[in-house]
N, C-alpha and C positions, 0 to 999 in steps of 0.2 A: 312107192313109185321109184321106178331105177333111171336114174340120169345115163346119156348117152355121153357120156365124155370123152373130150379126146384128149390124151394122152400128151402132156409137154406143149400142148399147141403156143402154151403161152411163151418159150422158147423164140419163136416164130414171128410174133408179134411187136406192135411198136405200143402197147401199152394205152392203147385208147380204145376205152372199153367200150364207151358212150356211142360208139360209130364202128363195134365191128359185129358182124353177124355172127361170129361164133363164142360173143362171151357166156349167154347159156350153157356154152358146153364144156368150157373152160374151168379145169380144177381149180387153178388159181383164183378167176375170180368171181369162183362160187365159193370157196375158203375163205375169202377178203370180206364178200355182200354176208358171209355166216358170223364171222368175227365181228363186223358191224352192228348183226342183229343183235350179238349175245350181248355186245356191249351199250346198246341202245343208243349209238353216235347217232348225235343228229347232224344233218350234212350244212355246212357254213362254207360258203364257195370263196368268201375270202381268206379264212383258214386254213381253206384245203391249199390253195392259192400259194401262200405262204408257206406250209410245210411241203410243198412241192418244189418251191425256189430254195427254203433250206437243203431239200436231198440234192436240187444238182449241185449245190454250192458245194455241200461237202463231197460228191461226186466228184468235181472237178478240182479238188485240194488233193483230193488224196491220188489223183492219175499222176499231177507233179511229182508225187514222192516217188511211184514206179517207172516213172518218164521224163528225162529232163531234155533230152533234145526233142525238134521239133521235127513234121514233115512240109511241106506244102500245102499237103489236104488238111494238115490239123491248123495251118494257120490261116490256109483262108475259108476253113469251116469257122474258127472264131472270128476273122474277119467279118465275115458273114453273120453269126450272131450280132455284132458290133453296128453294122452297116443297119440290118434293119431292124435294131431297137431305135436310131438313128432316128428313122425315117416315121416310123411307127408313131413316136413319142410327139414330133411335129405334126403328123396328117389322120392319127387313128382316130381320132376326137370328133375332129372337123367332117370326116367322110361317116362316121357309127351317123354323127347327128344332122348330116343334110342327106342320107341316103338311106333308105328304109329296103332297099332291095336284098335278099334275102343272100342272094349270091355272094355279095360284099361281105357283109355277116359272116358265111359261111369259109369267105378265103381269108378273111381278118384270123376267123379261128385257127385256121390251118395253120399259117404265118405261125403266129403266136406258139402255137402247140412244139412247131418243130424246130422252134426258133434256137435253141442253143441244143436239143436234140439229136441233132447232126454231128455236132463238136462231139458230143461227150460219148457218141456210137464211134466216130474215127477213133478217139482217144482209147476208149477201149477196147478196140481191133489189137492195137500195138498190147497191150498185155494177154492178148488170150492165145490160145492152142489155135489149129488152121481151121477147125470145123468152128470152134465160138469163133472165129476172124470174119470169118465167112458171113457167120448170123449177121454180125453186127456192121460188119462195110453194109451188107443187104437191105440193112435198113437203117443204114445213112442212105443210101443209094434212094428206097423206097422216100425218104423224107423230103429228099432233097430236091426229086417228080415231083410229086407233090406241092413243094413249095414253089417249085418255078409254076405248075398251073395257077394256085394262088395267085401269086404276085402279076401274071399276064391277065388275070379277072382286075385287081387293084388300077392293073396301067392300061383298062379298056374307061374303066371310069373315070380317071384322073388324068391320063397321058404325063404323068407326072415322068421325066428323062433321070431322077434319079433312082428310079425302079429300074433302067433298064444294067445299071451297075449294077445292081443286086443281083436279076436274071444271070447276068455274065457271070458272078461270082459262083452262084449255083452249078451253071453250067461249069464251070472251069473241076468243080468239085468232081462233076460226074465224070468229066475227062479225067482226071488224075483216080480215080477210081476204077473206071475202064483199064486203064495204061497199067496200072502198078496189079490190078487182079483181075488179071482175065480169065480166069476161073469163075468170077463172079456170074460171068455170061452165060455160063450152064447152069450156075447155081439156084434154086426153088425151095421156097419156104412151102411147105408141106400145106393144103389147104387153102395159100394166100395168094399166091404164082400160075 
């Protein structure tokens, strides 16, 4: 049987396999679920958890060494990580365990997923060629949607006023993303756009 694959797709993508319709068709990760098989891992969501915070960590060590001054998006994209691990740490407990609505669940996950995602896609705009610049503002851009729907599902159920600094800080992201590549405006991830 011949796979329909598409070519670089994963190029294009923000790496969340579990939630995109095209990971069947995707080389990459149908080489990752093969390397899995041959290796017989068994999946440990704490683990994975963990070596997933080790690869940004070291992700974001080694962007200082090719970057040492800062822009506005890159700091208040880490602001941003900063603000709602914040928030998170205080309220994510309390709302998982008095709220069974699936919705919550769903934007909890987003949050989390994109939460320092953002930073380390600005961070590596500034090292790459215009076309990888491109990919990767596109999906800070894409995370950063995203997270503002999140966090407005979060502040339907809580009214919690320190979510709406959060919202702003997203927002301020997309403007400084707008203003500095308005190229990005034309720009379309092949399949996803």
């Amino acid at each position: 049987m011949e796979l329909d694959l598409i070519t670089d797709i994963h190029k294009y993508c923000d790496n969340w396999s579990d939630r995109c319709i095209y990971s069947t068709r995707c080389e990459l990760f149908i080489e990752t679920i093969y390397k899995n098989e041959r290796k017989k891992a068994v999946f440990n969501p704490e683990g994975f958890f963990n070596v997933l915070r080790d690869l940004f960590v070291q992700a974001y060590d080694s962007f200082e060494i090719y970057r040492t001054d800062s822009s506005d998006m890159e700091e208040l994209s880490e602001l941003y990580g900063a603000e709602s691990n914040n928030w998170l740490e205080k309220n994510e407990l309390s709302l998982k365990d008095n709220n069974k609505n699936t919705d919550i669940t769903d934007a909890l996950d987003v949050i989390r997923y994109y939460q320092y995602f953002i930073s380390l896609k600005v961070k590596k705009s500034f090292e790459s060629d215009i076309d990888e610049k491109l990919i990767q503002l596109k999906l800070a851009e894409v995370a950063a949607s995203r997270s503002i729907s999140a966090w407005y599902i979060i502040f339907k159920e809580t009214g919690s006023g320190d979510i709406g600094k959060i919202i702003g800080i997203l927002k301020s992201i997309l403007i400084l993303l707008d203003e500095s590549n308005p190229e990005l405006k034309s720009f379309y991830r092949p399949y996803f756009d």
